[in-house]
N, C-alpha and C positions, 0 to 999 in steps of 0.2 A: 454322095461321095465326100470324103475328105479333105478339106479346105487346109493348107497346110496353114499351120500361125505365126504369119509374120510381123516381126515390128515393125510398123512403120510409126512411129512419134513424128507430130509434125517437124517439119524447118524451121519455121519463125518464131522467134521470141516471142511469148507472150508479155502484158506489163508486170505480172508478178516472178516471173521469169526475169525478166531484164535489172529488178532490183537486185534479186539474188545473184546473178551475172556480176551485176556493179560492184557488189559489196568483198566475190571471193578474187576478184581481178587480180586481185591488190598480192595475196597471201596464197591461196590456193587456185594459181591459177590453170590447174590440170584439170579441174572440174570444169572450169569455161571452154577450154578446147574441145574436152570430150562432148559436152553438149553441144559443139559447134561442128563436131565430125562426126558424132554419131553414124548417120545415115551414111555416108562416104567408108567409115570402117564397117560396119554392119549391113552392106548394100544387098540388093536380093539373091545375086551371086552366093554369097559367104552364107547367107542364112539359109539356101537350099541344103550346103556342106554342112548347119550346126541340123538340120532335121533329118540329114542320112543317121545319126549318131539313135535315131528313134528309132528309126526305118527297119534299120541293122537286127538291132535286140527282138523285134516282134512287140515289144512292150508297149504299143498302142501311144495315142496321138499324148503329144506333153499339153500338161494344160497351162501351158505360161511358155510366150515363145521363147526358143533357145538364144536367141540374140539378145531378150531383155537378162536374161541370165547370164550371158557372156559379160555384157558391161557388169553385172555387177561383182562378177567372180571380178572382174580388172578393179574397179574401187575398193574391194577387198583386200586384193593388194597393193594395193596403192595405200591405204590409211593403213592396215593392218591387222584386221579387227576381226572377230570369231562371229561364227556361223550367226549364232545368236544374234548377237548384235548388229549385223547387217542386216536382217531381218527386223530390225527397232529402226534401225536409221531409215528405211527408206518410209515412214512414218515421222520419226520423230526429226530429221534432220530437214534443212534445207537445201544443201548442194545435192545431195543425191536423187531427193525426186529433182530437182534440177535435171539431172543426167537421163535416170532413168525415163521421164516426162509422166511421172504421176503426182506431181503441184496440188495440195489440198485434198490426198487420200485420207481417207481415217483408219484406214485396213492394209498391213503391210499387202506389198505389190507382188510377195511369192513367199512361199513356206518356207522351213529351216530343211524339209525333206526334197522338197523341190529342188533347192541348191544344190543339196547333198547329193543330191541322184547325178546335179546337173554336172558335179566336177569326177564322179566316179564315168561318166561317159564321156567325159574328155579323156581321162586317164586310158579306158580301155579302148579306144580308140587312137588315139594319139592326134589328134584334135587341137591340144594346148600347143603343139609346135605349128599347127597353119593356124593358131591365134598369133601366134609370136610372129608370124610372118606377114600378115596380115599387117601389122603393125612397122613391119617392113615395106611392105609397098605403100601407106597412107606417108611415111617421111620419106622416100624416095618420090612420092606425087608433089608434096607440099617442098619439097628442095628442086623440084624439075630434073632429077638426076636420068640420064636415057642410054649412059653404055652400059652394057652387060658387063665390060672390062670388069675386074676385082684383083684389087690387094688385101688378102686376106690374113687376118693374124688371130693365131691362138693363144690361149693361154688358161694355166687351170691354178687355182687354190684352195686350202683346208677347209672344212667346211666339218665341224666340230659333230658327233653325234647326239641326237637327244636321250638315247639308252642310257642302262647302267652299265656300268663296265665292271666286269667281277674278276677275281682270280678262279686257280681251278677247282678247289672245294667248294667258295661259294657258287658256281658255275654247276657244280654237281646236283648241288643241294636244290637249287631254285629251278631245277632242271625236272628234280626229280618230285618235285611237290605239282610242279605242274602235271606230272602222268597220275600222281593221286587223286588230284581235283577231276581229272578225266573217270579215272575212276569211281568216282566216289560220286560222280553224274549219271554213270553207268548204270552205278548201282543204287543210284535209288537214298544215298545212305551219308552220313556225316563224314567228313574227311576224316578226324580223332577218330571216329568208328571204326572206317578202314584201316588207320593207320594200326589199330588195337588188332584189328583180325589179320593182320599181316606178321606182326609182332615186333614191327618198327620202332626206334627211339629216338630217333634225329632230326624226324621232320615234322615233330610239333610243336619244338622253341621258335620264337620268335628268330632266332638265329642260328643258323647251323656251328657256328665254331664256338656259339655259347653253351650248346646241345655238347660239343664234345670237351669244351673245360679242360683244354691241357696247356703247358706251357711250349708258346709255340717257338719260343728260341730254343728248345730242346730237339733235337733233327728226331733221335726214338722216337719222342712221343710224337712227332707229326708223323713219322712213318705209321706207328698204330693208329693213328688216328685216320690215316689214311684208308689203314685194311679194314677198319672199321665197317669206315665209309663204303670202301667197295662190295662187303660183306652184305648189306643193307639194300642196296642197289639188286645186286644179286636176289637176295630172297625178293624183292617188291618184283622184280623181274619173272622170275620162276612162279610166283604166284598168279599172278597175272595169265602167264600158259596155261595154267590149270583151271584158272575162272572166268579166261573170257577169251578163250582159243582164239573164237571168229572175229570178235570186237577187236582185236589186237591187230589186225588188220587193214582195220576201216578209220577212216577219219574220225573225230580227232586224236583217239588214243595214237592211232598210227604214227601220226606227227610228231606227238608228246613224246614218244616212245623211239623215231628217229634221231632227235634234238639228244635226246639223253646218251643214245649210243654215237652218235656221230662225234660229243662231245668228250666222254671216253675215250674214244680214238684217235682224238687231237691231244689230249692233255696226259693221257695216261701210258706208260709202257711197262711190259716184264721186268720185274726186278732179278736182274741176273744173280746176285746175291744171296737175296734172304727170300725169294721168292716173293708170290703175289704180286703186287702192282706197285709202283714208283710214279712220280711224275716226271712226265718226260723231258729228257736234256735237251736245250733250245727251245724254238720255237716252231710248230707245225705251221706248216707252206696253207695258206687261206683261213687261219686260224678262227671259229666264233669266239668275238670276247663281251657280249653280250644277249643274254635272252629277251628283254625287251626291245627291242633291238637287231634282230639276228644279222641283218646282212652289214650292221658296221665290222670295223675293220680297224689294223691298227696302224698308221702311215707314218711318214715321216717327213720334217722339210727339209732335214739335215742329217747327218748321220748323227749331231746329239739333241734333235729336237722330234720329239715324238708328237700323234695326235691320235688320235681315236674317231672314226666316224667314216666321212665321204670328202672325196674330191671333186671341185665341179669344174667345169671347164665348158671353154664358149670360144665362138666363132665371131669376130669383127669385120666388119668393112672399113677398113683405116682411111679411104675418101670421104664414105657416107658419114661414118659415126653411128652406125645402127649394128645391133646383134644378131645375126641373122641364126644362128644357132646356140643353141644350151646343151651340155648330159651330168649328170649326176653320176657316180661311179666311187663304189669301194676305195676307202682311201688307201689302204694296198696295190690296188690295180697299177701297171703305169698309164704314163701320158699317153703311151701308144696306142691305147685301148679306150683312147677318148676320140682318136684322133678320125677313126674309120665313120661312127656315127655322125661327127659333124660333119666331116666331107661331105656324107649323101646328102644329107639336110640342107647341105646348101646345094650342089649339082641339082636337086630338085627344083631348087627355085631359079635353073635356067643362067647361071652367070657363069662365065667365064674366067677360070683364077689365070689371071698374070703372073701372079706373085703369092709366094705361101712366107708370113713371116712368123717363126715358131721359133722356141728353143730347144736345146737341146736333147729334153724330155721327149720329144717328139720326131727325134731323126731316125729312130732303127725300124720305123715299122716301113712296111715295103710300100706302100700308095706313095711314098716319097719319092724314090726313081720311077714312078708310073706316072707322079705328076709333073715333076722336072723333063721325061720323054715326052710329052703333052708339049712343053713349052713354056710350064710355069718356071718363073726363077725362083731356089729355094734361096730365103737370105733366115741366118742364122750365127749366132756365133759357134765358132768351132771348137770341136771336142779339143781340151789343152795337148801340148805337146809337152807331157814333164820328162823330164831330163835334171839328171843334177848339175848344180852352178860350174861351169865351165868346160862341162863337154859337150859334143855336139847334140844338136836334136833332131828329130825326126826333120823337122824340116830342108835341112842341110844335107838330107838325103836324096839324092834322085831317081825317083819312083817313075816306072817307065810298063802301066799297068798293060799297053797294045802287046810289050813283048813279053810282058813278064818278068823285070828283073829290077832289082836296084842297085844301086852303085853306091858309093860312101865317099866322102871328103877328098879319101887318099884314092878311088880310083878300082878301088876292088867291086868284083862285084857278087850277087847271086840270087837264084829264083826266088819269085815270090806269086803266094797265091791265094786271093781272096778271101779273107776270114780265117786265116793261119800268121802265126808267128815266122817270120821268116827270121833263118840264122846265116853268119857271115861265117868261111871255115876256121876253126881255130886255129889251125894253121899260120894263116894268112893274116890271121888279126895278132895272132902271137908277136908277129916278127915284123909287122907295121909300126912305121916312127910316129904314127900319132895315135899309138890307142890310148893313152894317158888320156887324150883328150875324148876319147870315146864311148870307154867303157870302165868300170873300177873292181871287173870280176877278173879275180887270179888267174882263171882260167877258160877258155872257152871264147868263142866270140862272139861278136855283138848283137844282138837282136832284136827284129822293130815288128811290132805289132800293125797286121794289116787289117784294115777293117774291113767287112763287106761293100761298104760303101766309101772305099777309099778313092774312087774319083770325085763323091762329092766331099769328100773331105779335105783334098786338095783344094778343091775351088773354094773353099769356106776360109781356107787359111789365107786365102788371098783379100778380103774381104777389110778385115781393121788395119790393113797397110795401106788403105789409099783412103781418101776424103770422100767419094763417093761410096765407096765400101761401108764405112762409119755414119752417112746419114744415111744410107739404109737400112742398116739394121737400129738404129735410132727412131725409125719409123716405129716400129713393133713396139716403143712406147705408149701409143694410143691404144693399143688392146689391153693392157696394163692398169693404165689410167682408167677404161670404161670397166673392167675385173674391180677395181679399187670403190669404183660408183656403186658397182651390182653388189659387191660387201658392202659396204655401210649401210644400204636401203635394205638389202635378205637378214643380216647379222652374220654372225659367224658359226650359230650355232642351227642345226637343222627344224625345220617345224615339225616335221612327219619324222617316219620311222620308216624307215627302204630307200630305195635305189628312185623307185618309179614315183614317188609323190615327192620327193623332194626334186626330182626333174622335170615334175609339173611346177614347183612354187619357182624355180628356179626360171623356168622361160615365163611364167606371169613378171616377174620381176625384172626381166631384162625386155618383155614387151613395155612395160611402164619407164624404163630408159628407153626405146624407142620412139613411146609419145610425148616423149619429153623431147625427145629432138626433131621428133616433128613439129611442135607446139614454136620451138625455139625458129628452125629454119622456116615457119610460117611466120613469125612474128617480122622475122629478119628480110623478107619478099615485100610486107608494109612497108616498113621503112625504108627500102631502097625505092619504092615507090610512089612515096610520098613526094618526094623534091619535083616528079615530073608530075604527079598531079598539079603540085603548084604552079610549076612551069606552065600546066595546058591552062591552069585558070585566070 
């Protein structure tokens, strides 16, 4: 029978252990914890969880337990360092066999494949989030924290792509070299070869808009250069139906061949004019704006600050100081669309949210009134109330949502209805002695936009007019500050390429801030109890 392969590294320091302990106390002192918690974060429990991820696949017994692997995917991220080389270091370094508890190997303690297998079944699994959590309960054990209560706060920032980012010919072009190379696998045969039997001219320069040599401040000639292009497309297209009917179907031509038309259909439209193909006016809703790359995106933090890539976003315990959730996400997407995954992520781990402190990014998605009907308080600043300088604002209205109606300054009033513009008669606003101060349209009366959510909207506005109001939402600084920690240590730009491994590196790195705050709130339990050790002695 089957012996499943647990780590157990002993507990106690050994004397060559203990020098290396001494020596990173000082500077690295994350490697001494982890070798001091090991067994506690890695206990039999967790390491039943890291060998279902075997169990799962059919892929037969791992030959290196999954928990020594887990620590090292964490020193991984924690120094920073590529497959390879973690694979030398736990050889050639001393903290790591430190951690791992192989002291005077001469044979690295696992393969570069071994790894690799070991962070692709975290990935497919989703595994990395109950490592992060993991990481969660060893600094809730080492801080003695025991209510469920939670104040919780969001927060998400740019998170740059690794891709190239292209426009939309070279977007075409590197689009379309890729369904060649597919081809040119297929068949057996040199790319230049196929490209010769196709009768193609553009996609055997090193660069497609050097392939086309026109001046490109000339609008004509990028137009012909355009139909050129599509011309090209077309015939590589059509040949293809004729030469590999079935293949055209199957993976990976299939792919090659979606990439290139789905990208046409983002970038290109009918030229009503001169006919053929134009590029299209604006911007297409999910746009790709890179091939190596496909799922970046193009974001923004401001209306004139662009970025390209992902937005990551994370869940804080603003008592604990630990990250109990991470998601990576299209930097297009909104904040809403971060907001539903971390919720579960943490409901799973059993706490109770008192309090949700988010910004504004995050008020229109609907778990918001479902958790405020729960009980939680939402604290937020509120969407502004502009109005021009000296006429009345929204606020000076009185919104009266049980009946339905609001009323104005002077007294007048009329219905109002959830996620509708509500208007005042013009009439009534005509022949009012204070619409100077109200409105500055010639004609018509006044109008106040109602939100869906206009009873939390009212209570929001209550909020920066009292002192209690203002340190609460001052609170939601600590998820800010620990976003600010998790950039500096990840960088700004992604390691991976997708959604899903950049949301793996992303909770490794925010489990290494929560051993760090475990490391801290355990050092912080000595010292407070040191005075009474002296005391008893």
């Amino acid at each position: 029978m089957w012996t499943p392969p647990l780590w157990s590294p002993p507990v106690a320091l050994n004397p060559a252990e203990e020098k290396v302990a001494n020596r990173a106390a000082t500077r690295k002192k994350l490697f001494v914890f982890l070798r001091e918690s090991r067994s506690e974060l890695f206990d039999d429990a967790f390491q039943e969880e890291l060998l279902e991820m075997y169990r799962q696949t059919g892929a037969g017994k791992p030959p290196v337990p999954p928990a020594l692997l887990a620590m090292a995917t964490v020193l991984q991220a924690y120094t920073g360092v590529s497959d390879q080389e973690a694979i030398e270091l736990t050889v050639d370094s001393k903290r790591w066999p430190l951690v791992l508890g192989c002291m005077g190997a001469e044979e690295p303690a696992f393969s570069q494949g071994a790894l690799f297998d070991f962070r692709m079944r975290l990935l497919g699994t989703g595994m990395d989030q109950r490592l992060l959590e993991r990481t969660v309960e060893l600094a809730r054990g080492r801080g003695g924290f025991d209510a469920k209560a939670l104040r919780l706060a969001l927060d998400s920032s740019p998170l740059w792509g690794r891709g190239r980012v292209e426009d939309t010919l070279n977007l075409l072009g590197h689009a379309a070299r890729q369904v060649i190379g597919c081809v040119a696998a297929l068949a057996q045969q040199e790319v230049a070869h196929v490209i010769d039997q196709i009768g193609l001219s553009l996609f055997d320069a090193p660069s497609l808009k050097a392939a086309l040599d026109i001046d490109w401040a000339d609008a004509a000639q990028k137009q012909q250069a355009l139909q050129r292009l599509c011309d090209e497309l077309e015939a590589l297209q059509d040949w293809i139906g004729t030469h590999f009917p079935q293949e055209r179907h199957s993976p990976p031509l299939a792919a090659a061949l979606h990439t290139l038309q789905a990208l046409r259909a983002q970038d290109l439209e009918p030229d009503p004019v001169e006919g053929g193909s134009r590029i299209r006016q604006g911007v297409a809703k999910d746009r790709q704006i890179s091939i190596t790359d496909p799922e970046m995106r193009h974001g923004r933090k401001s209306s004139s600050s662009r970025y390209d890539g992902y937005k990551r976003h994370i869940a804080r315990d603003l008592d604990e100081g630990v990250i109990l959730a991470a998601e990576v996400l299209p930097a297009n997407s909104p904040d809403t669309a971060g907001l539903e995954p971390l919720l579960i992520a943490v409901e799973l781990q059993q706490r109770q949210v008192t309090s949700l402190h988010i910004d504004r990014g995050y008020l229109g998605d609907d778990l918001i009134p479902d958790y405020e009907a729960s009980g939680a308080a939402i604290l937020c600043r509120p969407w502004p109330a502009r109005h021009p300088a000296g006429q009345f604002s929204k606020r000076e209205f009185h919104l009266d949502l049980t009946a339905g109606q609001a009323t104005c300054p002077a007294g007048n009033v009329t219905p109002i209805t959830l996620g509708k513009t509500a208007s005042f008669p013009a009439e009534v606003c005509e022949a009012c002695a204070l619409r100077a101060q109200c409105t500055s349209r010639k004609t018509g009366g006044r109008t106040l936009s109602i939100h869906l959510q206009e009873d939390l909207w009212q209570r929001l506005q209550v909020l920066p007019t009292t002192p209690e109001g203002r340190a609460a939402l001052r609170a939601r600084g600590g998820v800010e500050h620990g976003l600010a920690h998790v950039s500096q240590r990840q960088g700004n730009e992604a390691r991976y390429g997708g959604t899903r491994k950049n949301t793996y590196h992303l909770r490794l790195v925010c489990a290494i801030q929560n051993l760090e705050r475990a490391q801290a709130l355990a050092a912080q339990a000595t010292n407070d109890a040191e005075p009474f050790e002296r005391l008893a002695a």
